[in-house]
C-alpha positions in Angstrom: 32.0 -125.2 -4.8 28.6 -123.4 -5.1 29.4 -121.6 -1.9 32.9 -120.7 -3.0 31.5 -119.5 -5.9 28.7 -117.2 -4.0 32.0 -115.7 -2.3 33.5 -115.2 -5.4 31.0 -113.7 -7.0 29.8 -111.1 -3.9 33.6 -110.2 -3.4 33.8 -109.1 -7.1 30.8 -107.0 -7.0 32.1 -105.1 -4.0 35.5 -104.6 -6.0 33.4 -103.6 -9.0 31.3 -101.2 -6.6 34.7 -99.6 -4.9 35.8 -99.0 -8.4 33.1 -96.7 -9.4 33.3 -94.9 -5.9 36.6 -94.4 -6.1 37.2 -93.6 -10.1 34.3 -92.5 -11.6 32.4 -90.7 -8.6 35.4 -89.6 -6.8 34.8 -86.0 -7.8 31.4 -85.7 -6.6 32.0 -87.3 -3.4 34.8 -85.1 -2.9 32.9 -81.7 -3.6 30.0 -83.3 -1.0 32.9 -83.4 1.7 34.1 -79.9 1.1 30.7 -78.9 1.4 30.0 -80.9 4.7 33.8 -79.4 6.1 33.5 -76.2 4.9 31.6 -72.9 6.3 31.0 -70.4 4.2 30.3 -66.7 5.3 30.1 -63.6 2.9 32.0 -60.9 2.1 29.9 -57.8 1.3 30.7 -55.9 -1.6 30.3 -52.1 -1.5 27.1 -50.5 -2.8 28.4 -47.7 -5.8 27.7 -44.1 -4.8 25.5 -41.6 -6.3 27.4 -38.4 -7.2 26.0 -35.1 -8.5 26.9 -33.8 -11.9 29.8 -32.5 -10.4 30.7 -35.1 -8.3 29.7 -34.0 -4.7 28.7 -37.7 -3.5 24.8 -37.6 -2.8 25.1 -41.2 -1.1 27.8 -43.4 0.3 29.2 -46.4 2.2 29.5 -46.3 5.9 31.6 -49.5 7.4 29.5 -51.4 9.9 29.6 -55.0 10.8 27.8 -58.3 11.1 28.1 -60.3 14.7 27.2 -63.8 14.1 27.8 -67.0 16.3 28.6 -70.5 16.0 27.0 -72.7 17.9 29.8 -75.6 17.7 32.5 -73.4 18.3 31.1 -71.4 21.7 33.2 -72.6 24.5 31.9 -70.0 27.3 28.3 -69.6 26.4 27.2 -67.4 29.5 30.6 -64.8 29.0 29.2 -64.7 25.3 25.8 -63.3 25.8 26.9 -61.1 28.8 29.2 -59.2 26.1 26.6 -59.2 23.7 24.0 -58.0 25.5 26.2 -55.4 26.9 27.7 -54.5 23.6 25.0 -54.5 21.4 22.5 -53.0 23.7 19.8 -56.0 23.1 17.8 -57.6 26.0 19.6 -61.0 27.4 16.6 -63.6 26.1 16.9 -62.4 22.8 20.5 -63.1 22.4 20.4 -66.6 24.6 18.2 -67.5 21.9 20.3 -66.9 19.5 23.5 -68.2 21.1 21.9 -71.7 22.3 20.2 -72.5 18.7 21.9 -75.5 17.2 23.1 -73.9 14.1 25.7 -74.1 11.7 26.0 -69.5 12.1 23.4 -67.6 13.9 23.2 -63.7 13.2 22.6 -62.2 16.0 22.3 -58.1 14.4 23.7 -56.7 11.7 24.4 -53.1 10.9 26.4 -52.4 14.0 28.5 -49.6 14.2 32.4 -50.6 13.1 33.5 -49.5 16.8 31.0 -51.8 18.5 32.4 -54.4 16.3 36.0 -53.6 16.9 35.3 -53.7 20.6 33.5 -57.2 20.5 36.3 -58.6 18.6 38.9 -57.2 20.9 37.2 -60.1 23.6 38.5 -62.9 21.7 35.2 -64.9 22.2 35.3 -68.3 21.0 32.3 -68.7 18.2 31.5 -65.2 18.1 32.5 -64.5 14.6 32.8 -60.1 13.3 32.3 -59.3 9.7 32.6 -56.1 8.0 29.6 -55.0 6.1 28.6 -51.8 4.7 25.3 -49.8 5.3 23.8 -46.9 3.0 25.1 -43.5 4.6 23.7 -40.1 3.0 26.2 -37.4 4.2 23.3 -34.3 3.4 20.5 -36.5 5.4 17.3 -34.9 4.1 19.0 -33.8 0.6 16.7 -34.9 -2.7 15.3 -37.4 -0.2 12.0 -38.6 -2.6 14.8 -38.3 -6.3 17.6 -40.5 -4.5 15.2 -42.9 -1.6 16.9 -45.0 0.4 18.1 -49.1 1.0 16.6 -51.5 3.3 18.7 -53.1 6.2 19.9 -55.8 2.9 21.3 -53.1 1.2 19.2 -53.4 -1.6 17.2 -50.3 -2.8 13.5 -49.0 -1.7 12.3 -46.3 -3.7 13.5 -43.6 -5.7 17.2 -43.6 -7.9 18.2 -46.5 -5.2 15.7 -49.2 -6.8 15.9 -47.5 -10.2 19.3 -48.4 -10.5 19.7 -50.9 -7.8 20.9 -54.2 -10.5 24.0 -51.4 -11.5 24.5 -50.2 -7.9 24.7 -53.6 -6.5 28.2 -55.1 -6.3 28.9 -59.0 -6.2 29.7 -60.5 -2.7 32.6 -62.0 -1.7 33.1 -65.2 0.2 35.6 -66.6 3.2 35.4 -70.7 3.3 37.2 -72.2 6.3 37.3 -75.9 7.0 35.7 -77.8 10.2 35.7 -81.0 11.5 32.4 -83.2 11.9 31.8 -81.1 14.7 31.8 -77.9 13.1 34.9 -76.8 14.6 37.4 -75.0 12.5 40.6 -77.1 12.1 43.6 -75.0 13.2 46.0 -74.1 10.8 44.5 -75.4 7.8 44.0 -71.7 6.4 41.3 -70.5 4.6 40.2 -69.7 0.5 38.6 -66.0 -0.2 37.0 -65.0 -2.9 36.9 -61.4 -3.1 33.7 -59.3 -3.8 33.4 -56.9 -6.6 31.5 -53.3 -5.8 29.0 -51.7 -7.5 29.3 -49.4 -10.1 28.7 -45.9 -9.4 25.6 -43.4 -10.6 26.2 -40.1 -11.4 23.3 -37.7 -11.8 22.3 -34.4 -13.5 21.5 -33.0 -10.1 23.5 -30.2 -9.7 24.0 -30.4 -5.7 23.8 -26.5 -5.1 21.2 -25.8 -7.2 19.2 -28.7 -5.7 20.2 -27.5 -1.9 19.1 -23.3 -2.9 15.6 -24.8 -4.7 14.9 -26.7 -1.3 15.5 -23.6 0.7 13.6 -21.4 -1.4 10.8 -23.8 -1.3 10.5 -24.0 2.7 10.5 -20.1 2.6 7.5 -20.3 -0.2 6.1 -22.5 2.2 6.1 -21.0 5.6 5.4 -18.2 3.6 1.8 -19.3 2.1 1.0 -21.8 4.6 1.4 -24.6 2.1 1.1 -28.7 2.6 3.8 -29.1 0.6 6.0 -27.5 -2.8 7.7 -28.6 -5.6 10.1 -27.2 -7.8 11.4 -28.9 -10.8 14.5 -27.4 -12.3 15.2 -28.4 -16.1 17.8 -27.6 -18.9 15.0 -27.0 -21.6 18.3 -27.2 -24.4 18.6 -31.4 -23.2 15.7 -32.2 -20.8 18.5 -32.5 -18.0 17.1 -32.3 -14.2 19.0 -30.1 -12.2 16.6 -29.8 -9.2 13.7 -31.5 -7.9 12.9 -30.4 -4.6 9.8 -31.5 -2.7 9.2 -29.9 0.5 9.4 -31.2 3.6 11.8 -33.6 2.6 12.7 -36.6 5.0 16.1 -37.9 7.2 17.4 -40.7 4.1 19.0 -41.5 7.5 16.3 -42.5 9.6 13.5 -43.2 6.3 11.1 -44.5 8.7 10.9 -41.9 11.0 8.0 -39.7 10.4 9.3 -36.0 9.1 6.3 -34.3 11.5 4.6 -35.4 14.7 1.7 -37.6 14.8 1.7 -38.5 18.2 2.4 -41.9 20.1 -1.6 -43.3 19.1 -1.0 -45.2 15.9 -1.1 -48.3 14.4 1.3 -50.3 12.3 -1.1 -50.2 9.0 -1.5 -46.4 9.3 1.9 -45.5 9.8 2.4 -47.6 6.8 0.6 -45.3 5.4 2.1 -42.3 6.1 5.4 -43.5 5.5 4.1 -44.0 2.1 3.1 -41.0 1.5 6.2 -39.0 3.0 8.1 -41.2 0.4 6.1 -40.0 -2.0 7.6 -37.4 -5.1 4.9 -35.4 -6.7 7.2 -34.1 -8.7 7.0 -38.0 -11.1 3.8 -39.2 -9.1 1.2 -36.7 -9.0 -0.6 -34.5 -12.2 -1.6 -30.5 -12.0 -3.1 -28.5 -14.2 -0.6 -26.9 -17.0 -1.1 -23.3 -15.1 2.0 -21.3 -16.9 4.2 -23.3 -17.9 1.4 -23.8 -21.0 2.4 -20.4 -22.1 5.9 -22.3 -23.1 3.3 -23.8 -25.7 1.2 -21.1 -26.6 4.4 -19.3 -27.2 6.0 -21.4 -29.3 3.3 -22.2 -31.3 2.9 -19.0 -32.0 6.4 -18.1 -32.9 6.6 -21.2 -34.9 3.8 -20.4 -36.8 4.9 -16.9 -37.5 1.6 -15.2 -36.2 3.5 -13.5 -33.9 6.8 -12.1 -33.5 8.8 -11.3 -30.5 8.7 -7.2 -30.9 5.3 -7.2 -31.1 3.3 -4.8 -28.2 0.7 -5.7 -25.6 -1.0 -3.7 -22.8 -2.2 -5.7 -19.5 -4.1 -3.8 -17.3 -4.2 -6.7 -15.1 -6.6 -8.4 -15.8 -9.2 -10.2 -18.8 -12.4 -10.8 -19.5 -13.5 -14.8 -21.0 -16.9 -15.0 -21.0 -18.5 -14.7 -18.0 -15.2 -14.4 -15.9 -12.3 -12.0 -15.1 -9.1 -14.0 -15.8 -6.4 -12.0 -13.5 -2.3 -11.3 -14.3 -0.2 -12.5 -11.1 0.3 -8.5 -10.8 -2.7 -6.9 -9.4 -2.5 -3.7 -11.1 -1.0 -5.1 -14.6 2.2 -4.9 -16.5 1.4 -2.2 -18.8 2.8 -2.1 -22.5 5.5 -4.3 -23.3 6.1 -6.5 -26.2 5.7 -10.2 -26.6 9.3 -11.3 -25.5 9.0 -8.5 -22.5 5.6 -10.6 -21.7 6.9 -14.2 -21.5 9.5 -12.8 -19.4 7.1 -11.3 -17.2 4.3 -14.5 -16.9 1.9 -12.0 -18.2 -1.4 -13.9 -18.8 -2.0 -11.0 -21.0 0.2 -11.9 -24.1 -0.7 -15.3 -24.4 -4.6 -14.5 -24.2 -4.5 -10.9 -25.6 -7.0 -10.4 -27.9 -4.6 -9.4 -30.6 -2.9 -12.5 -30.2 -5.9 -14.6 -30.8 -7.1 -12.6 -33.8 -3.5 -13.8 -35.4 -4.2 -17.5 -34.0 -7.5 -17.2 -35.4 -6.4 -16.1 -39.1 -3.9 -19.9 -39.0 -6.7 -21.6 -36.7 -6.4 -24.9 -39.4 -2.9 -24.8 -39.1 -2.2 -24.1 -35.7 -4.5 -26.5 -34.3 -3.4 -29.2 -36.8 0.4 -29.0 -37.1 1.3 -27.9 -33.3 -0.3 -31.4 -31.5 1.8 -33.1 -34.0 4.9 -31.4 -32.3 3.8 -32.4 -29.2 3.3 -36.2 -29.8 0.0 -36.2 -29.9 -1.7 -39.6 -30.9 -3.8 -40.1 -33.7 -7.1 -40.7 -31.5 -7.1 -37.2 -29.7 -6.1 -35.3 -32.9 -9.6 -37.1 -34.4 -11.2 -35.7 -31.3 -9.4 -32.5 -31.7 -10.7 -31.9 -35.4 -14.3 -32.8 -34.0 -13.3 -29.7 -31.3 -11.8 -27.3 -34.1 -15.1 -27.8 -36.2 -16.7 -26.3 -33.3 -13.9 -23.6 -32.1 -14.3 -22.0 -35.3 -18.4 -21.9 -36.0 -18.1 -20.3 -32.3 -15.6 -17.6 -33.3 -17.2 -16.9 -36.6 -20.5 -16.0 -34.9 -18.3 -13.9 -32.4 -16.4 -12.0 -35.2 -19.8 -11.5 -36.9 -21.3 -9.7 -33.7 -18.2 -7.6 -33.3 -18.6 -6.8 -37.2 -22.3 -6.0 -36.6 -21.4 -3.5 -33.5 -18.3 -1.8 -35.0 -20.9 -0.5 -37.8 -23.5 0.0 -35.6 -21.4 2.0 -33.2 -19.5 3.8 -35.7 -22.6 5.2 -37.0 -24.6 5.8 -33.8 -22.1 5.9 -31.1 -22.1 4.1 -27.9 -25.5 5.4 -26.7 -27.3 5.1 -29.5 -26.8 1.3 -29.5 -28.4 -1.1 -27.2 -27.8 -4.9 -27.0 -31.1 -6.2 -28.7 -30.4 -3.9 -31.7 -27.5 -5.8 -32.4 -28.3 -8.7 -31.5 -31.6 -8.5 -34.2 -28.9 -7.0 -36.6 -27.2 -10.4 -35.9 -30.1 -12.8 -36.7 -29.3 -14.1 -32.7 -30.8 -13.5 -29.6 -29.8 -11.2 -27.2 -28.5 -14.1 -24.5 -25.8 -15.1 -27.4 -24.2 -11.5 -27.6 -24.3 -11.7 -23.5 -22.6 -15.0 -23.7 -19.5 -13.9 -25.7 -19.2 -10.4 -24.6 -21.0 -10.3 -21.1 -21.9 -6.9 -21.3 -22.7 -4.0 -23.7 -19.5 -2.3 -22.4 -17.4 -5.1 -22.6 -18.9 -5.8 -26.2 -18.0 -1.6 -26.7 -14.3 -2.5 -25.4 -13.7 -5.2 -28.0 -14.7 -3.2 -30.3 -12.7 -0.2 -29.7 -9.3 -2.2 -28.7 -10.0 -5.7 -29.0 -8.9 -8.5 -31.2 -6.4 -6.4 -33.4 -8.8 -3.1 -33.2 -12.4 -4.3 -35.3 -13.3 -0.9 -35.2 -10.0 -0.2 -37.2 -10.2 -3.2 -39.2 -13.7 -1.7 -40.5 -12.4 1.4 -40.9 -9.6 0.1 -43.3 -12.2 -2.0 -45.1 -14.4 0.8 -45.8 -11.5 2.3 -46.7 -11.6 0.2 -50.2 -15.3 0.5 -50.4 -16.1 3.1 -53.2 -19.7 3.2 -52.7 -18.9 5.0 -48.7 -17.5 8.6 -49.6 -14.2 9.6 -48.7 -15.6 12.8 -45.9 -18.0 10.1 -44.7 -15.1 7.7 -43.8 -12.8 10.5 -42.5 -16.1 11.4 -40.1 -16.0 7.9 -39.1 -12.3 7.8 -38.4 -12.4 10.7 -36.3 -15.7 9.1 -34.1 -14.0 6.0 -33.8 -10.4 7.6 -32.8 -12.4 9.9 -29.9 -14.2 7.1 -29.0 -11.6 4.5 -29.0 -9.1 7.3 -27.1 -11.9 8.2 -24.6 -12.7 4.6 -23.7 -8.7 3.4 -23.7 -8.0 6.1 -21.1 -10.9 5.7 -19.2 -11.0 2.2 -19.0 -7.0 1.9 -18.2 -6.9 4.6 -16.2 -9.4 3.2 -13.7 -7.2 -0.2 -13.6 -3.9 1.7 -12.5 -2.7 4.1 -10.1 -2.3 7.5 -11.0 1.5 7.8 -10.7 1.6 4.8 -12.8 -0.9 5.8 -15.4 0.6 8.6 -16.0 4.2 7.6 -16.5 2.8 5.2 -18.9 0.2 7.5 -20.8 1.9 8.1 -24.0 2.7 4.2 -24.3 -1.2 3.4 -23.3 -2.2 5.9 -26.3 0.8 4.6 -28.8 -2.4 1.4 -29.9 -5.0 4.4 -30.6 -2.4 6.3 -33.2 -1.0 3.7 -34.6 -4.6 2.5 -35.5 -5.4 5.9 -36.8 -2.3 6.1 -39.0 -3.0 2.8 -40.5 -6.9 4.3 -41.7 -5.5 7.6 -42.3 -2.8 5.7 -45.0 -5.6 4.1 -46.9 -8.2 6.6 -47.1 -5.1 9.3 -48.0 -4.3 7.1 -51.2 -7.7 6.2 -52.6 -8.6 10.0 -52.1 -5.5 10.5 -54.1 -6.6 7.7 -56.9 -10.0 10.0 -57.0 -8.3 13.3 -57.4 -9.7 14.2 -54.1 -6.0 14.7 -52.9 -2.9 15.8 -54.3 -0.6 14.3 -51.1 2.6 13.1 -53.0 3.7 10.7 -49.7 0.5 9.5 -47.6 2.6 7.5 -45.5 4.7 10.6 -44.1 1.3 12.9 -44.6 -0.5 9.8 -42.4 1.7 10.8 -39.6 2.2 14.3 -40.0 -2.2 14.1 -39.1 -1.0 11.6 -36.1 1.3 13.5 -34.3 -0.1 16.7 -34.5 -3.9 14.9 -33.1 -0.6 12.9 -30.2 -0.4 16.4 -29.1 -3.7 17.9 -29.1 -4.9 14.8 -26.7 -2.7 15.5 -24.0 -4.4 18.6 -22.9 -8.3 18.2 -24.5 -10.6 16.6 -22.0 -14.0 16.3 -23.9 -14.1 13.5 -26.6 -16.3 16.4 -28.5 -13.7 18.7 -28.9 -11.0 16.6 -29.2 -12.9 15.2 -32.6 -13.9 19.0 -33.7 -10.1 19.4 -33.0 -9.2 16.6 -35.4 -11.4 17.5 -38.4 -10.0 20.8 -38.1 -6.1 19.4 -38.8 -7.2 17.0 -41.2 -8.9 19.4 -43.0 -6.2 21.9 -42.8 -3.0 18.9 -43.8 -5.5 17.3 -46.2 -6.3 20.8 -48.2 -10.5 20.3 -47.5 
């Protein structure tokens, strides 16, 4: 009995056991044997393309394929790596390796051109298995090369746009499952389940693809033509920020990304061709920093214009050069742009505008708010805009001990004339020593030049303000308008004339003069209406009267040479149009 019962007992735990195989793991033990019968080799799904703005594809999708074998399957193995080797060009060992490994699939290359494949598979080569795969082809080669970069042998991008957006350019492989026996042989005619892939999206771009190509040809000629390492141009839509060129010259083959653009020579080691490699990927366009150079005057500019210190009809004169401090500062034209007004200057580049005395004078007048409000624009943080205010403190104690020099020598040179003037009598007039006046102004001519034409005219400035001041008799001021307008004339041609060629000077001598008259029309004006508010005059319109005197003195200086007699010249008309 106690035996029987043992039986009993053992038999209904294997019944009991069977049960819960059979019924309540039968799903998991059948998804174990699908997994041991069933290969599994992927379908590549297509990379998306990168297209210009106007859809000119940038990068696309060449068809190549996969050869793979399977061990369990070769029936011929020496046939097999003879056509391998032959086909795909590799040495034998490498593909008997590959062939003889026990595996369930061996790769043995990928990327191979769709022709090879289609030859390999026309063999009918037991275990040697053909898949169609796609490899990153860019139909313009060296086009953009450092914006778009390039994929690896995976597919998957390296640098630039291609690893940007490489989780959005990436599709979703496919897969083909076939079954096998216990051997690994595929069981004939017992079909086969595909899941399709699903390709990646595509990426269009604000490149414009012609604009891109003439910037890269314009920038090899730049750089042939100045012997350069390398240039950049950077195209942009100022209206949305939009890129429509980035060229960086020499570009590389996206092609063949790891062949070196220029020669280095056959002596090299892995770790420094690395290197290189690196840096020939390399955009400087996004990577690298330079100083503002020009493209500043964008802010300049605008600040100005937003301010309303300046407005776009407003004249200039660049000889071709300036002097800041100690240093002559010079236009991209040697021998300047001559007058033009502040649009015709931003057109032009002209360093002149955006550092012309005149200009600053304006700056100087909205210094708080300019240096304040414009940052503010620009998205500048808190912390530099403390450091900034720290600056500005500074800025303006410097220019108020430049505008009281140039205050000090307009008087002093109105009333003695250049000669009679030397540097250490203004500087004692100043309460500073004579190294500060040589700081700011460099020399005593360069000191005479600001005053005569710099910063908005001083010397006319002092004139108008003297203008006002009843205790300075009217004949006084006229004798110091008429110094001041020789001197100002005489120094203006002079000192533009020796800057220009005479052909040029002289088809732009009435313009280089027009900043002389319109000074003196501006102090004839004021001193014409307080002699009227004196009952020195009797002039019914001082404004017309103002440049009755100014044309008439326009004329005489186009044939007087002497600054002597052109000023005997001029108290002789404005004593005759002002009834003295």
């Amino acid at each position: 009995m106690v035996v029987f019962a043992l039986i009993f007992l053992m038999t209904g735990v294997l019944i009991g056991r069977l049960v819960y195989l059979m019924v309540f793991r039968s799903e998991y033990y059948v998804e174990q044997a699908k997994d041991l019968h069933e290969r599994e080799r992927d379908i590549k799904a297509a990379r998306g393309q990168i297209l210009d703005r106007n859809g000119v594809v940038l990068a696309a999708n060449r068809t190549v394929c996969t050869i793979s074998v399977i061990h369990s399957q070769v029936t011929d193995p020496e046939t097999v790596i003879r056509v391998l080797t032959k086909e795909l060009g590799i040495d034998e060992e490498t593909v008997r390796k590959r062939v003889e490994k026990v595996s369930s699939i061996e790769r043995v290359r990928t990327n191979v051109d769709k022709s090879v494949g289609d030859a390999i598979r026309a063999y009918g080569l037991a275990g040697v298995k053909v898949d169609e795969d796609y490899k990153r082809y860019y139909p313009y080669d060296t086009l953009a090369s450092k914006v778009l970069g390039f994929t690896g042998g995976d597919n998957q991008g390296i640098i630039g746009l291609e690893v940007k957006y490489d989780d959005y350019l990436q599709g979703t492989n496919g897969k083909i499952l076939t079954l096998t026996d216990a051997r690994g042989v595929e069981i004939e005619n017992a079909g086969e389940s595909r899941l399709d892939p699903v390709d990646g999206n595509n990426l269009v771009i604000s490149i414009d693809y012609n604009i891109q190509m003439y910037a890269e040809q314009v920038a090899e000629k730049v750089m042939e033509q100045k012997q350069a390492d390398h240039v950049s141009i950077l195209i942009m839509n100022p209206q949305n920020g939009e890129i429509y060129a980035m060229a960086n010259v020499p570009e590389f083959n996206l092609n063949e990304p790891f062949v070196l653009n220029y020669d280095v020579g056959t002596d090299m080691d892995a770790a420094k061709k690395q290197e290189l490699l690196n840096q020939m990927w390399r955009n400087p366009c996004i990577n690298d920093t330079y100083e503002p150079g020009s493209t500043f005057k964008i802010i300049t500019a605008s600040a100005a214009l937003e301010q309303g210190v300046v407005t776009l009809n407003d004249n200039f004169f660049c000889p071709g050069y300036k002097i800041v401090e100690d240093r002559r500062i010079r236009c991209h034209k040697a021998g300047g742009h001559g007058a033009e007004n502040f649009e015709q200057g931003l057109m032009n580049s002209c360093k002149q505008v955006v550092v012309k005395k005149q200009l600053e004078e304006k700056f100087e007048r909205e210094k708080t708010t300019l240096v304040f409000d414009v940052p503010l624009i620009y998205n500048v943080n808190d912390k530099k805009s403390l450091r900034r205010t720290e600056m500005t403190k500074r800025m303006n104690d410097t220019e108020e001990r430049k505008r009281q020099i140039l205050r000090t020598a307009t008087d002093l040179f109105a009333k003695k004339g250049y000669h009679g003037v030397g540097i250490d009598e203004i500087a004692e007039a100043c309460g500073v020593v004579r190294g500060t006046v040589l700081r700011y102004f460099g020399s005593k001519q360069e000191l005479y030049k600001e005053v005569l034409y710099g910063r908005g005219n001083p010397s006319g400035e002092y004139i108008i303000a003297a203008c006002e001041d009843t205790s300075i008799p009217v004949t006084e001021i006229l004798d110091r308008i008429i110094t001041l307008t020789g001197q100002q004339f005489e120094s203006t041609i002079n000192y533009v004339g020796s800057e220009m060629k005479q052909e040029e000077f002289m088809q732009n001598f009435d313009v280089i003069r027009l900043p002389v008259y319109r000074r003196l029309k501006e102090c004839m004006v004021k001193i014409i209406e307080r002699g009227n508010r004196e009952g020195i005059f009797r002039v019914e319109d001082p404004n017309m009267r103002a440049y009755s005197i100014v044309f008439a003195v326009f004329g005489v200086g186009e044939s007087l040479e002497s600054r002597q007699v052109m000023e005997a010249e001029m108290h002789e008309i404005i004593r005759r149009m002002l009834d003295l």
